[in-house]
N, C-alpha and C positions, 0 to 999 in steps of 0.2 A: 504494500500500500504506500505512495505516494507520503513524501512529510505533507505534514497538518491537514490530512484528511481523518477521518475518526467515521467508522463504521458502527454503526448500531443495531445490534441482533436480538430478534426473539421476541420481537414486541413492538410498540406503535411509539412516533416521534410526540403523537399528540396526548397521549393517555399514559400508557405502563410506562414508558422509558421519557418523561417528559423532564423529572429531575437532571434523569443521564444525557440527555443531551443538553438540556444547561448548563450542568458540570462541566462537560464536555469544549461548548460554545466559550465559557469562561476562561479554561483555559489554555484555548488558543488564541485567544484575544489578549492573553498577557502580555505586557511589554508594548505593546501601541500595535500590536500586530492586526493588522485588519481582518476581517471577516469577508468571504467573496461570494458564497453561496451558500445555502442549507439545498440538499435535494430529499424532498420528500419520497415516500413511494405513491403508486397511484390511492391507495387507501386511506392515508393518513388525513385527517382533517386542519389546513391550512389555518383555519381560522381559531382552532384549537390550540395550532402551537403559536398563531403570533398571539393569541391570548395570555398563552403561559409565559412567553419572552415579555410582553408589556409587565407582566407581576415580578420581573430583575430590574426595572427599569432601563 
């Protein structure tokens, strides 16, 4: 896998694994490091995860 890509198994971006991709998100954004994309899967509910991202501020 590619640096600062982060794979997430076994569960939904917007529901079960909503923490771990936060976690996730955080800390490759350490250090002023940007952020370029999240890719969801076709299932996942977009408006779920930018839900959850608006609750990080």
């Amino acid at each position: 896998m590619a640096e600062g890509v982060v794979e997430l198994q076994n569960g939904c971006a917007c529901c079960s694994l909503a923490d771990e991709l936060l976690t996730s998100v955080e800390r490759l954004t350490e250090g002023g490091r940007e952020l370029d994309a999240i890719e969801l899967s076709g299932v996942a509910d977009p408006v779920a995860v930018r839900d959850n991202w608006d609750k990080i501020g």
